[in-house]
Structure formats: C-alpha cells, structure tokens
C-alpha positions in Angstrom: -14.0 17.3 -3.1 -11.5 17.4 -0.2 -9.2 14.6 0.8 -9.6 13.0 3.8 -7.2 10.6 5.2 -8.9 9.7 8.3 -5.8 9.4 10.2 -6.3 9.0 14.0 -5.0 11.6 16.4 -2.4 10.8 18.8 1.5 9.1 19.0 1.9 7.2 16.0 2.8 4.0 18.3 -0.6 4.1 19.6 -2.9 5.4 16.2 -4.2 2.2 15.3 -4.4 0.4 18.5 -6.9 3.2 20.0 -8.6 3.4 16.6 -9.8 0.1 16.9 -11.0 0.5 20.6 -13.5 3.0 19.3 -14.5 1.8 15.9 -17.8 0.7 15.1 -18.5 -3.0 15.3 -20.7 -5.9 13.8 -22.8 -7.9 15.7 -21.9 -11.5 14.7 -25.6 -12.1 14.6 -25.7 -9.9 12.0 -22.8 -10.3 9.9 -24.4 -13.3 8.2 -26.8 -10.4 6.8 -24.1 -8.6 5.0 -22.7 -9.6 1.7 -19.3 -8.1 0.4 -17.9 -8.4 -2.4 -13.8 -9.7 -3.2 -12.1 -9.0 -6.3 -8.9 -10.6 -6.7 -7.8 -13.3 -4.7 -3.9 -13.0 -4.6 -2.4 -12.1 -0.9 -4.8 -9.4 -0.5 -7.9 -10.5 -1.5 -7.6 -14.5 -0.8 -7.1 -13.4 2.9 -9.8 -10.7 3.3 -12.0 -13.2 1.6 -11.3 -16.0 4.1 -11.0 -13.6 7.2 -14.3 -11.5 6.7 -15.7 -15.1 6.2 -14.6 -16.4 8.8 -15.8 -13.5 10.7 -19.6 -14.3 9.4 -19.7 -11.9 6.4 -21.5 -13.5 3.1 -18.6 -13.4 0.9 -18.5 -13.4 -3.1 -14.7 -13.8 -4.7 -14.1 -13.5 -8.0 -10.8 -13.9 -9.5 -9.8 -14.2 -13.7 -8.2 -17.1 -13.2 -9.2 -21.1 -13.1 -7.8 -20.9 -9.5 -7.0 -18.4 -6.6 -4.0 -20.3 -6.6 -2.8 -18.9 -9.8 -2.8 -15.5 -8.9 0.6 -13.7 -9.6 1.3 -13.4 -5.7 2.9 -16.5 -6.3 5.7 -14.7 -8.3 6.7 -13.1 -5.4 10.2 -15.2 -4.3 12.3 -13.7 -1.8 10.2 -13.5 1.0 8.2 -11.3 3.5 9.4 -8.9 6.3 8.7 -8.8 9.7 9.8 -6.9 12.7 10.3 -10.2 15.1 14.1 -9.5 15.7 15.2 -13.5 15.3 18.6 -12.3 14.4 19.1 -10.3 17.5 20.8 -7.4 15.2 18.7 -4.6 16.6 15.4 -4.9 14.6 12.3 -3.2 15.8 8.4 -2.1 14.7 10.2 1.5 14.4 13.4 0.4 12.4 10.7 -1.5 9.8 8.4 1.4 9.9 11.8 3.6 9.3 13.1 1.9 6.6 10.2 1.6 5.0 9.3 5.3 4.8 13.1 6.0 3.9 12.9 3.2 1.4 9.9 4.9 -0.5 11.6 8.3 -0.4 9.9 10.0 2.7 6.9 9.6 0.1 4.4 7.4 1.8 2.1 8.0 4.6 3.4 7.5 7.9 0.5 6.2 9.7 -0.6 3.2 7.4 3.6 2.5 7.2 4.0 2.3 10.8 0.2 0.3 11.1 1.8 -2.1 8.4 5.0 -2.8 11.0 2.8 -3.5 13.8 1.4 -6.0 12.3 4.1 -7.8 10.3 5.1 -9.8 13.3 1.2 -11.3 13.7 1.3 -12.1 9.7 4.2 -14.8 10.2 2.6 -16.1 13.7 -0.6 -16.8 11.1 1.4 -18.4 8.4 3.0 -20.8 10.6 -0.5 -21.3 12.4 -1.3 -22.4 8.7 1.6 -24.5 8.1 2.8 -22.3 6.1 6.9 -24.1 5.4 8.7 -21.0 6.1 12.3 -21.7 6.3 13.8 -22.9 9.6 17.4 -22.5 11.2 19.2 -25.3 12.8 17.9 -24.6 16.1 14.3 -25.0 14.5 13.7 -21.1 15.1 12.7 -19.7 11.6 15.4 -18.2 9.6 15.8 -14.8 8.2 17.5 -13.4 5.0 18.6 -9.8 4.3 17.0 -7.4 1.6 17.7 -4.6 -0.4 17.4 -1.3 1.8 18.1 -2.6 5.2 21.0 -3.3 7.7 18.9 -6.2 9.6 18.0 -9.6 8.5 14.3 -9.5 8.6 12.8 -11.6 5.6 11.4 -14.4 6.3 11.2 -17.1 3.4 10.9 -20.1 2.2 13.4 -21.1 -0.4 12.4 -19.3 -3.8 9.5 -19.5 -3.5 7.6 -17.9 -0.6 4.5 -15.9 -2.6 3.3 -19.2 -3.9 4.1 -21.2 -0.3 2.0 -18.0 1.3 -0.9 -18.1 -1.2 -1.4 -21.7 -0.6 -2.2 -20.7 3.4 -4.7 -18.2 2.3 -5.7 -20.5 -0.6 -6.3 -23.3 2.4 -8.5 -20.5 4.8 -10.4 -19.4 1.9 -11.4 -23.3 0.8 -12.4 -23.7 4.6 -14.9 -21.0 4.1 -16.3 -22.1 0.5 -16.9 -25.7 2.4 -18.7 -24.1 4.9 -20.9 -21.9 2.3 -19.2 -18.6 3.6 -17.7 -18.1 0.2 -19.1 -18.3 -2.9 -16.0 -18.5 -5.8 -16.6 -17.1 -9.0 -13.5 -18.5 -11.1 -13.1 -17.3 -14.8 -15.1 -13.9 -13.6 -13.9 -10.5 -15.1 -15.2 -7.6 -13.3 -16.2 -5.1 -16.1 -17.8 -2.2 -14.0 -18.4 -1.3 -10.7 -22.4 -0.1 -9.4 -23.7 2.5 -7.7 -26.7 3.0 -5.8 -27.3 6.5 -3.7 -23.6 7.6 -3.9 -22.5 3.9 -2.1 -20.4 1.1 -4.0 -23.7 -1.9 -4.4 -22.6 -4.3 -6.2 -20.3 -4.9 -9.6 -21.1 -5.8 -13.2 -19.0 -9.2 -13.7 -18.3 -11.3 -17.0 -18.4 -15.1 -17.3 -15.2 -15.1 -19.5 -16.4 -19.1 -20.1 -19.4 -18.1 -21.6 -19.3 -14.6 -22.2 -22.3 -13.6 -20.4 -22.6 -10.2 -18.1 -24.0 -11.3 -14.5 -24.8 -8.6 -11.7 -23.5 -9.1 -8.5 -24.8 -6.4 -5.6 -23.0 -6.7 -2.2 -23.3 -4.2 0.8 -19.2 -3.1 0.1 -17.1 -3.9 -2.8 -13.4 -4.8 -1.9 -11.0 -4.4 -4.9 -8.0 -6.4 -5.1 -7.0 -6.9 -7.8 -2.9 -6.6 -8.3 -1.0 -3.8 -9.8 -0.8 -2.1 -13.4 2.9 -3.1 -14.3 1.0 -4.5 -17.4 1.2 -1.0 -19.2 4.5 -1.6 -20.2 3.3 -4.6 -22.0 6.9 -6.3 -20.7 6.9 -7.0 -17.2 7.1 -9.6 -14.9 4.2 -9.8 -14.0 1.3 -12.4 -15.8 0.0 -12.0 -19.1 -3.3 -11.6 -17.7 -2.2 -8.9 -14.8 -4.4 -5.7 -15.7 -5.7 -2.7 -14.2 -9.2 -3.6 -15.1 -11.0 -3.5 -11.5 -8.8 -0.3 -10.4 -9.2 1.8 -13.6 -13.0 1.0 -13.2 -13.5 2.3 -10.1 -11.3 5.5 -11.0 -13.8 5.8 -13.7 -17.0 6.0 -11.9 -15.1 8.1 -8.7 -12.4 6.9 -6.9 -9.3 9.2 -7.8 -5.9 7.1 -8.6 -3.0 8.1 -6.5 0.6 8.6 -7.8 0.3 6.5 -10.7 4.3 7.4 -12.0 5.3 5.7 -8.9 6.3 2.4 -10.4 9.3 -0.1 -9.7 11.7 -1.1 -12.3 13.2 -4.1 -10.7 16.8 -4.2 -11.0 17.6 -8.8 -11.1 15.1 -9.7 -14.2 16.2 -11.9 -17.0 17.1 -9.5 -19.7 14.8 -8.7 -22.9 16.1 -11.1 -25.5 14.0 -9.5 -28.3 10.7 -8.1 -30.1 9.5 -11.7 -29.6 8.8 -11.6 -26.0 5.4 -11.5 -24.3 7.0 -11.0 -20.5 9.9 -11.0 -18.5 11.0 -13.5 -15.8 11.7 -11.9 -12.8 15.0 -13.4 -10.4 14.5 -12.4 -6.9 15.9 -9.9 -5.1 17.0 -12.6 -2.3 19.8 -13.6 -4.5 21.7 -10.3 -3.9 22.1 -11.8 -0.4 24.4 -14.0 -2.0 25.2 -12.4 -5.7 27.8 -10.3 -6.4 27.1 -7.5 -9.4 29.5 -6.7 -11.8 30.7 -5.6 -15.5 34.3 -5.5 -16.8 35.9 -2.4 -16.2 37.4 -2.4 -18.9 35.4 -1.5 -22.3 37.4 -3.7 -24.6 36.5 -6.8 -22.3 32.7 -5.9 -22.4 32.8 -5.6 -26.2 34.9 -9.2 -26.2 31.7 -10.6 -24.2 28.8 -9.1 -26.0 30.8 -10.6 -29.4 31.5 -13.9 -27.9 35.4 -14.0 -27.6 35.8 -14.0 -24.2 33.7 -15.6 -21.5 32.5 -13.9 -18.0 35.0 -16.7 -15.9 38.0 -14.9 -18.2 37.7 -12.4 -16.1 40.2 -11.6 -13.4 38.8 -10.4 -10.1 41.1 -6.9 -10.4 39.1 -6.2 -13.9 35.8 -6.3 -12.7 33.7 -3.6 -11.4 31.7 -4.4 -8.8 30.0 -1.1 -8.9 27.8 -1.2 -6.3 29.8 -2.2 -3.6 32.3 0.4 -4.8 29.6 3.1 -4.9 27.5 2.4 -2.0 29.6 0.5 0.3 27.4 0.7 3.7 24.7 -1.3 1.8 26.8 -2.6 -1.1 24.4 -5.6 -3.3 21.5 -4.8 -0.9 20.9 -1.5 -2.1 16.8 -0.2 -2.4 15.9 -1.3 -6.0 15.4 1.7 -7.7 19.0 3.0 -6.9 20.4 -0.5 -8.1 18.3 -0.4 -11.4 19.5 3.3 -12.4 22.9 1.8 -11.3 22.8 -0.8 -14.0 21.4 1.6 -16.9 23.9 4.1 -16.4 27.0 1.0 -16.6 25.3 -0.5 -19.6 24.8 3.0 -21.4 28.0 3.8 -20.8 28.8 0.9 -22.9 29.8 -1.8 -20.3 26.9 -4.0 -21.0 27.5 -7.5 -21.4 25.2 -9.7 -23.4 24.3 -9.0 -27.0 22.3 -6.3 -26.9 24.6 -4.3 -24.1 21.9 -4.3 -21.7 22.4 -7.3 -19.0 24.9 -6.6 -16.1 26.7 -10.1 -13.9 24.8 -12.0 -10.4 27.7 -13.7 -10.0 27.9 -16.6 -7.2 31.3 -17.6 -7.4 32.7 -15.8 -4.0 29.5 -16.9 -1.6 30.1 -21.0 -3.6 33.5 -20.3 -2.2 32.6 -19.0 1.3 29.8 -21.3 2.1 32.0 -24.1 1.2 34.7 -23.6 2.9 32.5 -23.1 5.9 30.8 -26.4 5.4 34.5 -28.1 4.8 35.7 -26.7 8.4 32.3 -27.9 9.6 32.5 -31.4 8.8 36.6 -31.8 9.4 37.8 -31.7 5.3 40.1 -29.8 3.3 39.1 -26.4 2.7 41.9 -25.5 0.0 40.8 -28.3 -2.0 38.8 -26.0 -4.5 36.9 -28.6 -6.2 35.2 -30.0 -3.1 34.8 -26.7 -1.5 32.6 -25.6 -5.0 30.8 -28.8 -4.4 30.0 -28.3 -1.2 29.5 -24.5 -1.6 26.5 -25.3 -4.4 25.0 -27.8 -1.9 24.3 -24.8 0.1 23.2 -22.4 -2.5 20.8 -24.7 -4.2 19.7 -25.5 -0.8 18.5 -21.6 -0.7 17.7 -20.7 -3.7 17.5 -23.8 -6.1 14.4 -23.1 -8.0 15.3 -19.8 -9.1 18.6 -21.0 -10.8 17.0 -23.8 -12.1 14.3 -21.3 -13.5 16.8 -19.4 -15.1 18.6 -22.2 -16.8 15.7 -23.0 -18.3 15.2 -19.5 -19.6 18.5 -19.3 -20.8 20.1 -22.7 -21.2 23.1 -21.4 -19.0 24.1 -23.0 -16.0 24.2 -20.4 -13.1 26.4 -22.4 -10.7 28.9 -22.7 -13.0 28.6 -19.1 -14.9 27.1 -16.0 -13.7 23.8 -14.9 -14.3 22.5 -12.1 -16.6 20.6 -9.7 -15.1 19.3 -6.3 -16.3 16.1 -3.5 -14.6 12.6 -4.5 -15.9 9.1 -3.3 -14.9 8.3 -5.5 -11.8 5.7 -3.7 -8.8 3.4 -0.4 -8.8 3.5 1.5 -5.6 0.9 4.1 -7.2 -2.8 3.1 -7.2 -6.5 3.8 -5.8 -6.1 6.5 -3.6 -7.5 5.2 0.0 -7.8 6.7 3.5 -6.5 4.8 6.6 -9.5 2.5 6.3 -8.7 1.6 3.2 -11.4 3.2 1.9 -11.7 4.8 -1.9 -13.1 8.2 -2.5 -16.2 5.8 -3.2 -18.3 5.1 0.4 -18.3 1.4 1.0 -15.3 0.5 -2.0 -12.4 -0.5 -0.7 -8.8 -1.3 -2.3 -6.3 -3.5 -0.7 -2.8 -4.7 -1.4 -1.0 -3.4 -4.8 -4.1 -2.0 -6.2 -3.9 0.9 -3.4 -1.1 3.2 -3.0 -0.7 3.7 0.6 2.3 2.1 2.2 5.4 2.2 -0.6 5.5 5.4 -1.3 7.9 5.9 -4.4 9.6 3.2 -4.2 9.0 -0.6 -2.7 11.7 -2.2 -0.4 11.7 -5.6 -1.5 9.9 -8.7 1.0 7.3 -5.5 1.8 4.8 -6.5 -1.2 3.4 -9.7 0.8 3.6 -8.4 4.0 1.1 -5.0 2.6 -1.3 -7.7 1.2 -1.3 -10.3 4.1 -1.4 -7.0 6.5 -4.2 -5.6 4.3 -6.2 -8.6 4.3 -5.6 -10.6 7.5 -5.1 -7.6 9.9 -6.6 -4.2 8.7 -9.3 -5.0 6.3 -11.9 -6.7 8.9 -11.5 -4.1 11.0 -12.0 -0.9 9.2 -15.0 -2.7 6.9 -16.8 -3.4 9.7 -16.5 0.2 10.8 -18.5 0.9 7.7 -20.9 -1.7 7.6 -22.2 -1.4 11.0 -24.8 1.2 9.6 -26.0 -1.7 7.3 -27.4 -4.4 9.4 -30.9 -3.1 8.5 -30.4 -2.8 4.8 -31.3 -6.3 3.6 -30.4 -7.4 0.5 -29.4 -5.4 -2.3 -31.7 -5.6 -5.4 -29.9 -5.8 -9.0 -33.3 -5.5 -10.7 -32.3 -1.5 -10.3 -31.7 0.9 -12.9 -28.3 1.5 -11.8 -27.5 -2.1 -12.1 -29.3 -1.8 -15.7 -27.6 1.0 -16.6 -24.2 -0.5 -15.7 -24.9 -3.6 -17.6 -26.0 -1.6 -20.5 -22.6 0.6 -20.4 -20.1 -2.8 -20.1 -22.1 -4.4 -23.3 -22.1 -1.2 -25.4 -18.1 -1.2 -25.3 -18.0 -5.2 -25.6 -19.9 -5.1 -29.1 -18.2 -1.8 -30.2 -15.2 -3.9 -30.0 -16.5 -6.7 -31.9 -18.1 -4.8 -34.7 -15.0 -2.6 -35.1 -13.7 -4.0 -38.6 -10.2 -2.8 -37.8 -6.7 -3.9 -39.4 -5.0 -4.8 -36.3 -4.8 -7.0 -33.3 -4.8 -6.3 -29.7 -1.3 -7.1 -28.9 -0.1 -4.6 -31.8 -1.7 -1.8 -30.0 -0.5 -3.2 -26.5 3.2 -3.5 -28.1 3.6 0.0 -29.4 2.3 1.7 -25.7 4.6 -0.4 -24.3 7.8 1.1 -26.2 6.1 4.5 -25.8 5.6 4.0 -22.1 9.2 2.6 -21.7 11.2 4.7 -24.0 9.8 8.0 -22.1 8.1 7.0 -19.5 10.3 4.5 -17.3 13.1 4.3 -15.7 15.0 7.8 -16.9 11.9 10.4 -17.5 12.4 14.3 -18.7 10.0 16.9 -19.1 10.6 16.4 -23.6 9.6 13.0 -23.5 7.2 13.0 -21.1 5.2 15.9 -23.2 5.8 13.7 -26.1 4.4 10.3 -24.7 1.8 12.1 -23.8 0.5 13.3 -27.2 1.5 9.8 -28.0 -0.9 7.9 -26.3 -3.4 10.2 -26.9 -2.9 9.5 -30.5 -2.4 5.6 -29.8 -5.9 5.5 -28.3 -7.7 6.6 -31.2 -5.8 4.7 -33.6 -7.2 1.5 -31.4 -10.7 2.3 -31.3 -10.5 2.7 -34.8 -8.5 0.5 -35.8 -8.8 -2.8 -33.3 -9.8 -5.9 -34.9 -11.5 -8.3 -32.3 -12.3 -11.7 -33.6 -14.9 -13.7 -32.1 -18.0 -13.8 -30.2 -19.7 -12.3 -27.1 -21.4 -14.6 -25.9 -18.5 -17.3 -25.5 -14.5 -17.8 -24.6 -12.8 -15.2 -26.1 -9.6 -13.9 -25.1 -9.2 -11.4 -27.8 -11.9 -9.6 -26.4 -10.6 -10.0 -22.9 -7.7 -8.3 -24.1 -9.3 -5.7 -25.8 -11.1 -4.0 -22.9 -7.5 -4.2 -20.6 -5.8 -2.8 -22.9 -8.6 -0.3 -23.5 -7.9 0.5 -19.7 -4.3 0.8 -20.4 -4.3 3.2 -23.1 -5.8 5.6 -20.6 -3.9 4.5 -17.3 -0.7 5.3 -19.4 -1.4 9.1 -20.9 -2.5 9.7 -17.0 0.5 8.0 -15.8 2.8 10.0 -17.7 0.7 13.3 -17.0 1.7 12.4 -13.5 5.0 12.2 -14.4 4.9 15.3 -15.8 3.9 17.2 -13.0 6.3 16.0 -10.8 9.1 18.4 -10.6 10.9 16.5 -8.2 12.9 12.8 -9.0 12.2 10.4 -5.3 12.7 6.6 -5.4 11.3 5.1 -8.8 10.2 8.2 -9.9 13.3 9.7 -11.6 13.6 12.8 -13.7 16.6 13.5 -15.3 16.5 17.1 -14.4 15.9 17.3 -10.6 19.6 14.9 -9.7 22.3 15.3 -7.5 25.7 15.6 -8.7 26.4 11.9 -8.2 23.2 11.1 -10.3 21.1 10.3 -7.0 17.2 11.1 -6.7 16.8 14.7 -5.5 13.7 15.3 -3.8 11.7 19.1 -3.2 9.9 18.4 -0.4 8.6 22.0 -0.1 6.6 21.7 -3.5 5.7 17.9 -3.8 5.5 16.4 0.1 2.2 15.4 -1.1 -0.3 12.4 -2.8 -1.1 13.1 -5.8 -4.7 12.1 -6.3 -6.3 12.1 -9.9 -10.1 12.3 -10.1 -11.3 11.6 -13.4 -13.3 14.0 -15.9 -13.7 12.1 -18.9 -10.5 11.7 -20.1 -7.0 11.7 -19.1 -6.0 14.9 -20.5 -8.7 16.3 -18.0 -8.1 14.7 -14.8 -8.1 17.5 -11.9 -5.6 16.9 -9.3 -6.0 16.5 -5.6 -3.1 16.9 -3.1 -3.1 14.6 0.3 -0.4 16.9 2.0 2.2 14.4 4.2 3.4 14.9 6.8 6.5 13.9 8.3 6.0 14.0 12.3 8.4 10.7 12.9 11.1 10.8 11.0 13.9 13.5 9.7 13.0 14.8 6.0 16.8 14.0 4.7 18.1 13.5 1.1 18.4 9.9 1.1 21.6 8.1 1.1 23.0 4.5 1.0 26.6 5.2 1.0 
C-alpha cells in the first residue's frame, strides 16, 4: 500500500488551523454513543483520556500499572518547551518549530513539527489552569530554563521534577471524568492484541494481570499510548515494566513501524556500575544549565582517578578538559543530546574515563555554586570573597533548582554532589522511531491511533530535550480530539460494537495459544537471561556507534536469540493468576522481534543523522553526515511474518521551510 500522510495543503503557518475549519465534527448528542478505547495513560494517553471525555466520548483506559500516576512520564525532569517568549530573547512558534526540525536532523516531518509549536504555548496556559506548580520568577511570571539544542530559554519547569508535577494535572482531569462515569479505568490491564472487524481497529484483547484472565474490549477507535521501546536494550532508564507491547501488536496485525533505529542515548545518566543492574537512573538534562563537563586532560590523572589516588577536586582548572565548550563553543554544555553522548564515548575510549570502569565523564557544579553565590552575597550586602559563605549561599540556590535530582543521585551513589562532581556517562533514555501515523495521528490501521512516544512523527532522529512532554500533552490535549472525531463522525449510527464476533474469538484464541505455549515450554532458562543477552547484542552493535559488520552480525544474532527463547524459556507459574514471569515473557517475546527489525533498519540506513550514527557515513571531525538525496525519507516497516521479511515503505519529506544544511553546533 501507499503512504499517505494526509498533510494539508497550504503555508505551513496556516495547515492546521484551516484543517480544523473543515474537518468533520461530532455532534455532542452523539458522542455519548461512541466508545474509544485508551491505552497507556502517561502524558499522552492520561490527557486524551480526560479530553475526549470531557468532550462526551465513552472512554475505556487501561494502563499496566496500579495507577495512571505511575506511568514513566513522571521520569521526565527537566521540563517542557513552549514558544511563549517570557525571556524576551527572541523566541517564536518558528524558532521552536526550527529547532526542532534541526534538532532531529532535518529528519522529521515538517507539518506535525510546526503543528506541535503552535500549540506548546496552549499546553502551559492548561497546566497552570490545572494548578499545575510550574516554577515562578520573582515577578510571579513563570520562569524558564535553557536546554540542549537551543539559544533561547524556553523550558518551563518545575524543580526536578516536572513529568510527575504534569501527570498529576492530567491524573486530576482524568479522575474528574471516572467520577462522572465518562471513564472507565482498567488498572493492572495488559493489552495483548488488538481486533479487527471489516478492515477497522474494534476493540482490543486485554489481560487482567491480577487474575490472569483474557477480557474483550470493543470500542469504535483504539488509541495507542503506550510509551516508547527503550526497553530493548534491557538497560535504560526507563521502568522495568516499559515495553513495546501495545505498538509491536498493532505492527503485527498492520500498522507499519516507522524508523525504529531512531533511538536516543541520553548523554547525563548515572553510569552502569555492573552485570547486576536491572536499569539506569536517568539525571536530567536541566542540569547542563548549570553543570560543567569535564575529564582530565591529562591521561595519567584519569588513570590516578579510576585507581583511587587522586580525587576529581585535585584537579586544577588548567588540567581539565572541558570538551564540549572547547568543541562546540556557540552552544557549549547545551549541546543536542546525541552530539554530547558521542562526545563522551569518544573521551572515555580514548582512555580519559574517570570512574572504574573508564566509562563516566564529570557534571561538575563548582563554577555556577560559585557564581550564584556570589550573586546572592552582592544581593543581600555580604562579602562575596569570603568563599565559604559564597558556596553556602551558592548551594541554597542550586538545591533550590534542582534539589531532588542531587539528592537522587546521592542516594544512588553515596556521593555528595554539592561537594564532588557527579558521574555521568550516555545511556538508552527516549525512542523517536515508532507506529508510523499520518497528520491525524492515524496508523496504517482505519480508526487506530498512536500518540506520544509510541508514534514517530515529531523527533525525527534525534529528540531535543523538554520536547517529550510537550509531544504527549500536544498529542493528547490539543491534536488527538480533533482529528478522532474527524474519523468517528461516520460512526454515530454504528451502535455498539459486539465482542461475541469471530474476530474477537479468533483474537482471544491467538493471545492464549502463546500464553500457554509459554507456560508449557519446559525450558532451562528465565526471562531476564534472554532479555540480558539482547540487550548486550543490541548495545554492543546496535547503539550508540553502529557499522554495517556489526549490524549484519546482530542481526543473525537475534535471529538466533529468538529461537533459543522459544525453546528454551522457562515460565513458572499459572495463567489464570498474578504472574509476572509470564508478563515478561510475552514483552520480551515482542522485543526479540522489535530488535532484529530495529537493527535491519539500521542497516539500511546509509546515512548517520542525529541518534542514528554509522561509523562509516562521518565528517572529518566525527559529526553526523547526512545523504539527503538517498534517505530524506520515513522509513516505514510493514510486517510479513517475520522481521527478516518486513517490506519497506518510504514517506518521502520534504523540506519546504527550512534550508537542508549539515548541521552544526559550533
């Protein structure tokens, strides 16, 4: 089949304005007949939920967790973009749209990019309306913070914690609409398949991961929003329970996944301390704001380090090597993520590493301590070259910004931040690839949606950082309701949809074939000994440093890995009750197929752009270098039984608003 993207004709400015002038619309009379369907209630989700509710749509959600409020939005830290202009420092809807499109390597469409700006500035005027605590300035206007990739201050945050402050506004609309009936929640629900009647998305095959028991769920559209795939890698930050379930699904039965080797390595994690680990913690990016990266330059002091002899505060200031300000000195810390992650590999593999396994660079906090206190000490009339009290009053001001994070890391690593710097090193963080959908956020699957990470349309190859919540709130609060209804306006005569249907039976049937092929498997090995060794695959060859030889290797890999798991899994247990081993076993299922397709991707990709880098296609200087003759396109997968068979579909982009230039941050 051929791709449509749906984009509107017409200046770009006014695309989404005059598409929703002439879109089809729902009576509200009759929007109490239609039922949709909402899996995943992070950002995305929790606020389509609530807004198509509050809109008069019967609404089922269904998340894995006990709560909506424990979805793994409320990792997300540093805080969420808008094009309001506070600062007065020249911001705009273009400049966001610009550096958003620039940011992802001139890889993601332009329409939904500059749709996504246009809307950012009605996402914080809705948070607030919520009471949302977003942090204020002295004049009680709210206060912005710079990110990675940008030359204007336009995140707005609160503290450290601004996903989980954000979630509990769309937590709040959503538990407005369950009180009023609108909403029916389905906690501790696993979605397992997705129906379909007459070629339209009807309904989904769910399991009660309490009790173990398959329920059928039919709805007029399915919405899936269910979070990224960063899981693959097994070490991530994201949750344990993060999976590409819902998406991989859906790709199954016909929706083709878009640009799945488009994934972020983040560059401020906590560092991997060893085989022990089951995740990674994740510092935000806001800190580079403040934090100043470094090694030793010289190799004998990053040896003394990593063997214990000499601490980081040894250091003089003329022997460190603060290597991104002295390679990229326009945007210095607050360079785009995936050019500060390759930054830190390539000073750590050339031996300049600094903790014990030679892979953590410095966050150091000592010069903005310095600065902010002195500040303060002019402020309130007291002796600014008395060090002691300016690093007192210095931390008063950091922890007043980012407190939770270092006291998160201390925790993790029993160091205290203030005092020394922090270790940092790249780790799997965000997925910019996903379910391919058209402007209306529609799948290659009539009346299935995606929405917020699970889709890939607004990151292109790489994510700026503050853009994840503002795709999901934009998705959900602002885009979502209007393009749905577009769809569902030729449904108001419908009625209910049966699940007493032989699609519904044969979709129940499929879901507990694998479920008890799982559990009658008398294998020799867990889950998690399966999910470890695709990790190191996936990583090793697969992540942030990719060549053609390891790519064709992890490939064969996988493919090997698979059927080594399905005959070799052992899942203890029952069906028909709790059972996370099972759970586990049909994720990671999902992921041994995601990742051979992922890497195929990969593969094909002749070209390195933003996260996506192949150590062949680089410039002198080691940057990304992009061919946008041959690969100015989406890659979109549509799936023939297996990975190794996936035909591909090209979405070509175009570039109408903005110069096609090798990007730079110098």
């Amino acid at each position: 089949m051929a791709l449509d993207s749906k984009i509107p004709n017409g200046p770009i400015d006014q695309k989404w304005t005059n598409y929703k002038n002439h879109i089809n619309l729902v009576n509200p009379a009759n929007k109490r007949n239609i039922d949709v369907i909402v899996v995943g209630t992070g950002l995305a989700g929790g606020s389509a939920a609530a807004t198509l509710a509050e809109l008069g749509y019967n609404v089922k959600a269904f998340c894995f967790q006990d709560s909506p409020r424990r979805a793994h939005s409320i990792a997300a830290q540093g805080g969420i973009n808008a094009a309001k202009n506070y600062q007065g420092d020249g911001d705009s809807t273009f400049r966001l749209f610009y550096d958003t499109v620039k940011g992802g390597d001139y890889r993601a469409r332009e329409a939904n990019v500059h749709r996504l700006a246009e809307v950012s500035a009605n996402i914080i005027d809705q948070c607030v309306a919520q009471g949302v605590p977003l942090a204020r300035e002295y004049g009680g206007l709210l206060d912005n913070r710079s990110f990675g990739g940008t030359l204007v201050s336009r995140t707005f945050y609160a503290k450290g914690q601004t996903g989980q402050q954000l979630l509990l506004g769309a937590y709040s609309a959503m538990n407005r609409q369950i009180g009023r009936g609108k909403i029916k929640m389905y906690n501790r629900h696993e979605m397992l398949d997705v129906v379909i009647v007459n070629g339209k998305a009807r309904g989904i095959i769910a399991r009660n991961l309490i009790t173990g028991e398959l329920e059928r769920h039919s709805a007029h559209a399915v919405v899936i929003a269910s979070g990224g795939y960063g899981n693959v890698f097994f070490l991530s930050t994201n949750a344990m329970g993060s999976n590409a379930t819902a998406a991989w699904k859906i790709h199954k039965k016909g929706a083709f996944f878009a640009n799945p080797c488009y994934t972020q390595i983040h560059p401020t994690c906590i560092p991997v301390s060893g085989d022990h680990q089951s995740k990674l913690t994740l510092m935000s990016e806001s800190l580079r704001n403040d934090g100043r990266i470094w090694v030793p330059k010289k190799l004998e002091d990053a040896q003394a380090i990593r063997e214990g002899r000499l601490k980081p505060t040894q250091i003089a200031e003329e022997d460190r090597d603060y290597y991104l300000e002295r390679r990229y000195p326009s945007f210095g810390n607050l360079v785009p993520r995936d050019i500060a992650s390759r930054a830190a590999k390539e000073r750590c593999d050339a031996g300049f590493g600094v903790n014990k396994t030679g892979e953590a660079v410095y966050l150091d906090f000592a010069s903005a301590i310095e600065r902010y206190g002195k500040d303060q000490a002019r402020i309130r009339h007291l002796n600014e070259n008395d060090m002691s009290l300016v690093r007192a009053l210095g931390k008063e001001v950091i922890e007043e910004k980012y407190g939770n994070l270092f006291q998160m890391y201390e925790k993790i690593v029993d160091e205290n931040p203030y005092e020394t710097p922090m270790m940092i090193y790249p780790a799997v963080h965000y997925t910019m690839g996903g379910v391919w959908v058209d402007y209306n956020l529609m799948t290659t699957i009539p009346g299935c949606y995606a929405i917020g990470e699970a889709n890939f349309s607004d990151h292109g190859a790489n994510r700026l950082g503050a853009s994840a919540l503002m795709q999901g709130l934009a998705d959900g609060y602002f885009v979502l309701p209007y393009t749905i209804g577009d769809y569902l306006a030729a449904d108001i005569r419908t009625g209910k949809i049966p699940t007493d249907t032989p699609e519904f039976d044969q979709a129940e049937k499929n879901v507990r074939d694998q479920l008890e092929k799982f559990l009658n498997n008398n294998g020799k090995h867990s889950v998690d000994y399966f999910h470890k060794k695709l990790g190191k695959i996936m990583w090793n060859k697969v992540g942030m440093a990719r060549n053609a030889k390891g790519l064709t290797e992890a490939i064969d890999e996988i493919a090997a890995l698979r059927e080594e798991f399905y005959r070799d899994v052992k899942v203890t247990g029952s069906m028909n009750s709790f059972n996370q081993e099972l759970e586990k076993a049909m994720r990671v299922a999902d992921f041994l197929e995601l990742g051979e397709l992922f890497a195929k991707d990969a593969l094909h990709r002749n070209e390195s752009c933003g996260g996506h880098f192949r150590e062949e296609y680089q410039t002198e200087d080691g940057e990304a270098k992009r061919d946008d003759e041959n690969f100015a396109y989406v890659a979109a997968w549509e799936y023939k039984g297996k990975p190794s068979d996936a035909v591909l579909h090209k979405e070509p982009l175009v570039f109408d608003n903005v110069k096609l230039v090798q990007r730079s941050y110098k």
